[in-house]
Every structure is written in structure tokens, then in C-alpha cells.
C-alpha positions in Angstrom: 126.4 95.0 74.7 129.8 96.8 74.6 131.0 93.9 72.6 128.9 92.7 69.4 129.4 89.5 67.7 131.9 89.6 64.8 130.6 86.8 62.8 127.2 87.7 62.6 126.0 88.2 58.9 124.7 91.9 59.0 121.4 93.0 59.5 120.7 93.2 55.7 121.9 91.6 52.8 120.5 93.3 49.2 121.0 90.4 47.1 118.8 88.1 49.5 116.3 90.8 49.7 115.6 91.2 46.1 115.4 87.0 46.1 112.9 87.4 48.9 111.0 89.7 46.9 111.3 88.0 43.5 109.4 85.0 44.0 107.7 83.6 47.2 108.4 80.0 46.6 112.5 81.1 46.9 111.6 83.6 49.5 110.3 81.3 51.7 113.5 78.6 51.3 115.4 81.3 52.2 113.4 81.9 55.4 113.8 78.9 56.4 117.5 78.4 55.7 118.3 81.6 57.7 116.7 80.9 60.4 118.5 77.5 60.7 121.5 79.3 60.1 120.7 81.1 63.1 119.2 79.0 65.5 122.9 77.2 65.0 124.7 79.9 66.6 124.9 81.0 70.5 123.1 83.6 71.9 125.2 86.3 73.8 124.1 86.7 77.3 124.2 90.4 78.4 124.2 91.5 82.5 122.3 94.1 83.8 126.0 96.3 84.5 126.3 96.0 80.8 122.7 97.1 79.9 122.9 99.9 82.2 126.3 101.2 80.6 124.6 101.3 77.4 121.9 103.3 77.8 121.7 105.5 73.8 119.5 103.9 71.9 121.6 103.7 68.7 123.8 101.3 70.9 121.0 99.2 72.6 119.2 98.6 68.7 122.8 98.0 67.6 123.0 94.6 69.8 119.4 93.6 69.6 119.6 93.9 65.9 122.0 90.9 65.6 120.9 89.2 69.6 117.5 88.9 68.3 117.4 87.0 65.3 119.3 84.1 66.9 116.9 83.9 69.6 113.7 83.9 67.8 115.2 81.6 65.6 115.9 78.9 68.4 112.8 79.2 69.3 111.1 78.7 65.6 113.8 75.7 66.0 112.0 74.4 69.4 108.8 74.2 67.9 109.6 73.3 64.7 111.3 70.3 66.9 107.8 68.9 68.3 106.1 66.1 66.4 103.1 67.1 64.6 103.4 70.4 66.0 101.6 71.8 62.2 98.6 70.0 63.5 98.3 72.3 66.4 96.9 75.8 65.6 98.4 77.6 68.5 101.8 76.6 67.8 101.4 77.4 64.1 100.4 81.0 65.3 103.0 81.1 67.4 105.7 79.6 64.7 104.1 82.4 62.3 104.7 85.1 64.2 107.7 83.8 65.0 109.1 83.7 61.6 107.3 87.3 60.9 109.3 88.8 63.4 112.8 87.5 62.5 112.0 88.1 58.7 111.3 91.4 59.8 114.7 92.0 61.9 116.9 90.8 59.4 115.6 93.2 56.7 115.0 96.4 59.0 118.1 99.2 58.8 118.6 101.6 61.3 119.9 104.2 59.0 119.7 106.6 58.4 117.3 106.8 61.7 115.9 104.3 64.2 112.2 104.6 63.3 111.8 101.7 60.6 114.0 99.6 63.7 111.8 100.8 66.3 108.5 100.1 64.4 109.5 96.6 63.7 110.4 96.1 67.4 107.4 97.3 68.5 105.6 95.0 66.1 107.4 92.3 67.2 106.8 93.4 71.3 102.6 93.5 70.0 102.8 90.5 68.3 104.1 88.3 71.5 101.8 89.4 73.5 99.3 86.5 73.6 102.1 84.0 73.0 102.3 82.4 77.2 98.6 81.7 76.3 98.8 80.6 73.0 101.7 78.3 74.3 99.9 77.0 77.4 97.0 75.7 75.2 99.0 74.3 72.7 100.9 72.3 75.3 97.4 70.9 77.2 96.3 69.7 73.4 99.4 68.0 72.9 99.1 66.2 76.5 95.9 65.5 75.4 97.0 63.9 72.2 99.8 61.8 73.6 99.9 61.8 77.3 102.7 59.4 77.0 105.0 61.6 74.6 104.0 64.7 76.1 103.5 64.4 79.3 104.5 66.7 82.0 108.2 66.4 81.9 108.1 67.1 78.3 105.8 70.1 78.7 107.7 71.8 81.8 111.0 71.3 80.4 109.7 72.5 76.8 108.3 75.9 78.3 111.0 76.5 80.6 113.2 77.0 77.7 111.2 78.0 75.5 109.5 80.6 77.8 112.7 81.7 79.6 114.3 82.7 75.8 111.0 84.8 75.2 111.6 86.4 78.1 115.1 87.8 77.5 113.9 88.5 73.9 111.3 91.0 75.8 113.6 92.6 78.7 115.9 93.8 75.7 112.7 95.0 73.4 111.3 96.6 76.2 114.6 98.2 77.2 115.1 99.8 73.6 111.6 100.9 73.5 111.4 102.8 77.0 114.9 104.5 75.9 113.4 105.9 72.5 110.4 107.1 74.0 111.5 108.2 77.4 108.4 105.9 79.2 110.4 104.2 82.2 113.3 107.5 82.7 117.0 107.4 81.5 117.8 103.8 83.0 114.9 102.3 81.2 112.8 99.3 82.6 115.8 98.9 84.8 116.4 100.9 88.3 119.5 100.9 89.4 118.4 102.0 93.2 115.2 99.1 93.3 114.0 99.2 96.4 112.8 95.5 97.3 110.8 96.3 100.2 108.5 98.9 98.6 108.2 96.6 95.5 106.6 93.9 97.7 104.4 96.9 99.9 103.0 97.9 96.3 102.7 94.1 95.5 101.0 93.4 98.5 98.3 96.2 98.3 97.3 95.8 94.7 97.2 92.1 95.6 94.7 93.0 98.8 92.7 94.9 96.8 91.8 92.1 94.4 91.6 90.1 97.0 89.1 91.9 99.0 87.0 92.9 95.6 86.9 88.9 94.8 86.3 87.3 98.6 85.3 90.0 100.5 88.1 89.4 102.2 91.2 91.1 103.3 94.5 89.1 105.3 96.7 91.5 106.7 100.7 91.6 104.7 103.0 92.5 106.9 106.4 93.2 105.2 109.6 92.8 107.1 113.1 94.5 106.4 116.7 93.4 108.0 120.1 93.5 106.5 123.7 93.0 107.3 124.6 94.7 104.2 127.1 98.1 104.5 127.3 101.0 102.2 125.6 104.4 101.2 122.7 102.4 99.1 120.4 101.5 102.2 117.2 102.6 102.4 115.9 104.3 105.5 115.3 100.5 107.2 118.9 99.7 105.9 117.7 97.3 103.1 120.1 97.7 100.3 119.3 99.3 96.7 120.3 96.8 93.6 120.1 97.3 90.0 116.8 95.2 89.2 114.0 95.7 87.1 110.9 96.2 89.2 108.2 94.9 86.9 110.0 91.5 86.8 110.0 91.6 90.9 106.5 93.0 90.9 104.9 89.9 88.9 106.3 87.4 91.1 105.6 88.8 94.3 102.1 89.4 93.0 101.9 85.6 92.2 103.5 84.2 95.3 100.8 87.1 97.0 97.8 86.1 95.1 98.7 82.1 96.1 98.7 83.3 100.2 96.1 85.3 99.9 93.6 82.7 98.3 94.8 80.0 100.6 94.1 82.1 103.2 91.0 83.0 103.0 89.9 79.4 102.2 91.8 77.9 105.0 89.9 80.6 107.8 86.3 80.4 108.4 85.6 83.8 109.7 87.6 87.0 109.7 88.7 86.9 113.4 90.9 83.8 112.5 92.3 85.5 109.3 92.9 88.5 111.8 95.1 85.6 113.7 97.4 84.0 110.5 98.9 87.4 108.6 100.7 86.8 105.2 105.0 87.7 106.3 107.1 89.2 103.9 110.6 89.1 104.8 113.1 91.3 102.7 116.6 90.9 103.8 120.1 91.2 101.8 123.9 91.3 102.5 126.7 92.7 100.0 126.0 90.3 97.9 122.5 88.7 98.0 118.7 90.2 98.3 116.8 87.2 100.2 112.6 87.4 100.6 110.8 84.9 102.1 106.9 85.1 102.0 105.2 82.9 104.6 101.5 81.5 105.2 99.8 79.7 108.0 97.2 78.2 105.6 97.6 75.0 105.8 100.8 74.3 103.8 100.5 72.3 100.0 100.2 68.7 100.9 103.3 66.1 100.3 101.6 64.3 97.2 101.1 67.5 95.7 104.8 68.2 95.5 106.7 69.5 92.6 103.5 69.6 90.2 102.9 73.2 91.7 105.7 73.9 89.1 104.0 72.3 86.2 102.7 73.9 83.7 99.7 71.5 83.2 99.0 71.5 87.1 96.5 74.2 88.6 94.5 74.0 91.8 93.0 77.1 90.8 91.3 76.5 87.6 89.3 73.7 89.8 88.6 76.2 92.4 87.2 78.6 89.9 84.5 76.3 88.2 83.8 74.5 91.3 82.0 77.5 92.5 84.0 79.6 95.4 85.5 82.8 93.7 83.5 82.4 90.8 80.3 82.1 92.7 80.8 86.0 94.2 82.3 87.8 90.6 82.5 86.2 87.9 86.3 87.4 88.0 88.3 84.3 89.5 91.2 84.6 87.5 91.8 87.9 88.5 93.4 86.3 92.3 93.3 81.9 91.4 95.3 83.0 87.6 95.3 80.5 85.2 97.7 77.6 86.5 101.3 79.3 84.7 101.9 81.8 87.5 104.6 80.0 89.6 106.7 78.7 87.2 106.8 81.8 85.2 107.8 83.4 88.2 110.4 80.8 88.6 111.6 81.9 85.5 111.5 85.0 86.0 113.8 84.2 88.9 116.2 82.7 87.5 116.2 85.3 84.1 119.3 87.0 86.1 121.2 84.6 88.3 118.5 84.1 90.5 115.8 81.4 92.0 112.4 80.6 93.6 111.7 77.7 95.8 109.0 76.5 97.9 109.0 74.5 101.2 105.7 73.8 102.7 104.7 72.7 106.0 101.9 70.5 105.6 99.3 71.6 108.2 101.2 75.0 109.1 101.6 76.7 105.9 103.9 77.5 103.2 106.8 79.8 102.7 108.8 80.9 99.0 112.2 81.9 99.3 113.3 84.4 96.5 117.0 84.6 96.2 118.3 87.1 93.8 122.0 88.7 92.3 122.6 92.2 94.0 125.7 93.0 92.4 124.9 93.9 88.7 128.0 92.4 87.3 126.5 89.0 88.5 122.9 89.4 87.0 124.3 87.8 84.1 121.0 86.8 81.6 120.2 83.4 81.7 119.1 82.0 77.9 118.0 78.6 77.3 119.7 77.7 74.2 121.1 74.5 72.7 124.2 75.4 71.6 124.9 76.8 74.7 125.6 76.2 78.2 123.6 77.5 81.1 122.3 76.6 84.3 119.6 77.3 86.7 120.3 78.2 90.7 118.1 76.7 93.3 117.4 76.7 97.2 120.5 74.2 97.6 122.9 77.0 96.0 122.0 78.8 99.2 121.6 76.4 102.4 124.4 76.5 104.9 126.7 73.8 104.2 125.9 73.5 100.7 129.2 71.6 98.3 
């Protein structure tokens, strides 16, 4: 944030604005050619020490004003990128608002105030707010279409990228907008004394209280805390404070919650053997490291089933939910099975700073998630999928003993 791209065009350019203006036919070339312009250049990864020593908002709009463009742009480029994607309506929603936004950014000013900047951000924050959904339909048409071309490899790689960028795009919107309006205190959406172990307590309430509402139900959580980490920033069960944003941990532990819960309840047949197989949460960290592991005894995800739990067009929920089950007690199934995307979006959300989520099962036992995430902030470096740039994700192998 500190340092801004030099060779960044700036923000506003008069003589393409009056083109723009002047006749739509040019204006929309010109769209089009800036955004290619764009989607050509790297994005500029920013780490959570960096976001939290910028913390005015002047400086934060200042480096989302020339970030942003490039990475809505590659992502106009990704779908722009799929065959026949024009013949799909979500993706040409999506492509739309897309190119709405990123018109928008590149003719906003921030002088002499921030309110025309913030208005467009906040536009751009509403109009992505239907866009995992929008995208997720798109991509079971176009399976649908060609199962050959786009299959599941296809499909999880597209929205791992593609998702993963959106998702960087947001953190930085939603960091400007909570510093202008004071909504989240003076560190924004980011606390720089997270507590992981009451994130997962709160996660694992609200996640009870569905539960119960939609099954009747109620498996006990019990969370866990153990550290070998030294320092002044332990909570009272020595757990170590990190700089993380809590909303990001809450979803996934929410999802990995929701996926023990429901297997619970369908793998017991009466309340004393729930009683018998709690949900474990397991929050543990060093000087380096936060480690959670949250374990089941329901059963564990059979073999076959593998690494389709990941995939975007696998859900063993959705057929729960019109099978009867959930559905048959509340009408409200989604609200605990989701809608297939929760685990990989978690994933992402994982690996957004450095991080990752794996899952091992134990056919007939149960299931546990590890959750390994960055606790020094100068290592929760953003991770955006881009083609002109490198990146990698981390896995459970970047963390097993004897690991080369």
C-alpha cells in the first residue's frame, strides 16, 4: 500500500472521458481496449502488516484506485476467455457488472473529497453481491452444455481463480468502506488481536442454533485451546492473538461446522448417541503458525467420494434437501446443507493470506479439517490468481513432519 505502482495510467484521463461521452460506439472500443490494457498488467499483492500501517482512508482509496481496475479487468478477461460464454445470461450479468465497475473506477476522482470514490466503491461492493451465485449457475449450464469441455477440472480451476481475485477485490473494498464510515473500529475488517478460539465458540453457537431450529437437534462443540507460542499476546488459555480478519475465519468455521453438524445428526439415530460423538475443535498455534483441526465421528466421507467434496459442481447436500430430510421439517435446508460452494470457498478463503484447508477422512470413524493459517502479519501476504503473475497455493503437505 506504502508503495503504488508507477506505471499505472492515472485514475482519469480528460481526453478519453470526453471520447467516452461523445459517442457510444467509440466509448465502448475504448472500454474494451482499457480493460485489455489492464488485464495485461500484474496485480500488486498487499499483506495484512501493510494494510494495517495504512489505515487513513485517503491512503487506502489511493491504492485501490489503481489495484482495482487491474483486477476486475482480469477477471472481464477470464470470462471473456470462455467459449460461448455471451450465450450464457449469468456470465453476461456478471461480465456487465464487471465492466460497469471498472468504467466506473477509472473515471471517479477523489478530489477534492472521497465521496464520489466512495460512492462508486460502494456500488461496486452492491453490485457483487449475487456474483458466487450468478457464477455457480453459469458454470452448471456450461457443464451441462459440454460436459466434455467443461467438466469439473475446468469449472474448479475456472472459479478458484476467478473467485479467489473477487475475493481480494472485496477485503480491500470492504476495508476502505469500514475506515470512512467507522463500522468495524480504527483497524477496519481487520483485528489485529483475533482471538481464534472465540471466533470458533461464536461459530459454533450460531452454527447450533440452526442446527437445532432445522433438526431438532443439537451435538455438543467442544472447543479446545493449547499453544507453545511465547509472548504478551496470549489469551487467558495462552492461545496467541494474530492480525486476521474475523469474518473471513467466521465463514469457514461456520461451513466446516454446518458439514459436522449435519453429518452428525444423520449418522446418530437418537440423541443419547449424539450425546456420545461431540463435534472437537482444536485451536492451537506457535510463534509462527495458528493450527485448528475440527473433528467428527460421523462416519467419515467415503474413499470414492474423494476430492469432489472440493468441486464446485459436487454437493451431497442439495440431494439431501429435495430428498426429504431437512426439508421435510422447515422448508429452510439451505440454511445448515448450503448450496454445494461452501468448502471450496472456504478453501479459498484459506489460502486468500498464505494459508490452507484440508480434509482427511476416516471412512467409518469420521472426518477431521485442518486449518493452517499465517500468524505473523508480514507473512499474510494476499494471494491473487492472475495470469501474468506468479502465485501459489499452500496445502496439508507444506505442514506434515518431514515435508521437502
Amino acid at each position: 500500500l506504502t508503495t503504488l505502482p508507477l506505471l499505472l495510467p492515472p485514475p482519469l484521463q480528460l481526453p478519453w472521458q470526453t471520447r467516452w461521452r461523445s459517442a457510444a460506439s467509440t466509448a465502448q472500443q475504448e472500454v474494451h481496449e482499457e480493460v485489455a490494457r489492464f488485464a495485461e498488467m500484474e496485480p500488486h499483492p498487499t499483506s495484512l502488516e501493510d494494510i494495517l500501517a495504512c489505515l487513513e482512508p485517503w491512503r487506502v482509496a489511493k491504492f485501490i484506485h489503481t489495484e482495482m481496475p487491474i483486477r476486475f479487468a482480469e477477471r472481464i478477461r477470464l470470462i471473456s476467455n470462455i467459449p460461448g460464454w455471451e450465450e450464457i445470461s449469468e456470465l453476461v450479468t456478471v461480465h456487465d457488472l464487471h465492466l460497469k465497475a471498472f468504467r466506473n473506477l477509472r473515471l471517479v476522482e477523489r478530489h477534492p473529497t472521497l465521496d464520489e470514490f466512495t460512492a462508486v466503491v460502494k456500488g461496486a461492493m452492491r453490485d457483487q453481491e449475487e456474483v458466487v451465485r450468478l457464477m455457480a449457475e453459469a458454470m452448471h449450464k456450461l457443464q451441462e452444455r459440454d460436459p466434455q469441455q467443461f467438466g469439473p477440472a475446468f469449472v474448479d480451476r475456472f472459479l478458484d481463480s476467478f473467485l479467489l481475485n473477487r475475493f481480494g477485490s472485496n477485503v480491500l473494498m470492504s476495508q476502505y468502506l469500514a475506515l470512512v464510515n467507522l463500522t468495524h473500529g480504527p483497524t477496519g475488517i481487520v483485528d489485529p488481536q483475533c482471538n481464534p478460539a472465540k471466533v470458533c465458540r461464536e461459530a459454533a453457537k450460531a452454527v447450533l442454533d440452526v442446527c437445532e431450529e432445522v433438526t431438532g437437534r443439537r451435538p455438543d462443540i467442544l472447543v479446545e485451546t493449547y499453544s507453545s507460542a511465547k509472548g504478551v499476546d496470549l489469551d487467558f488459555n495462552g492461545v496467541p492473538r494474530f492480525s486476521y480478519i474475523p469474518g473471513a475465519l467466521r465463514y469457514v468455521m461456520c461451513e466446516l461446522l454446518k458439514n459436522s453438524c449435519r453429518a452428525t445428526v444423520e449418522a446418530c439415530a437418537s440423541d443419547a448417541e449424539i450425546e456420545q460423538k461431540p463435534v472437537r475443535v482444536i485451536v492451537c498455534a506457535d510463534d509462527h503458525r495458528v493450527a485448528i483441526c475440527t473433528s467428527d465421528q460421523a462416519g467419515g466421507i467415503p474413499f470414492e467420494v474423494g476430492s469432489h467434496v472440493w468441486s464446485y459442481l459436487y454437493s451431497t447436500a442439495r440431494k439431501n434437501a429435495t430428498a426429504g430430510g431437512f426439508k421435510a421439517r422447515t422448508g429452510r435446508a439451505d440454511e445448515l446443507a448450503g448450496f454445494g460452494v461452501g468448502l471450496p470457498i472456504s478453501r479459498l478463503y484459506a489460502r486468500y493470506l498464505g494459508g490452507s484447508l484440508d480434509l482427511i477422512s476416516l471412512p467409518g470413524y469420521g472426518t477431521h479439517a485442518y486449518l493452517f493459517l499465517p500468524r505473523l502479519s508480514s507473512q499474510q501476504v494476499e494471494v491473487v490468481p492472475d495470469r501474468d503473475a506468479h502465485f501459489r497455493y499452500h496445502t496439508l503437505g507444506d505442514y506434515a513432519l518431514g515435508h521437502h
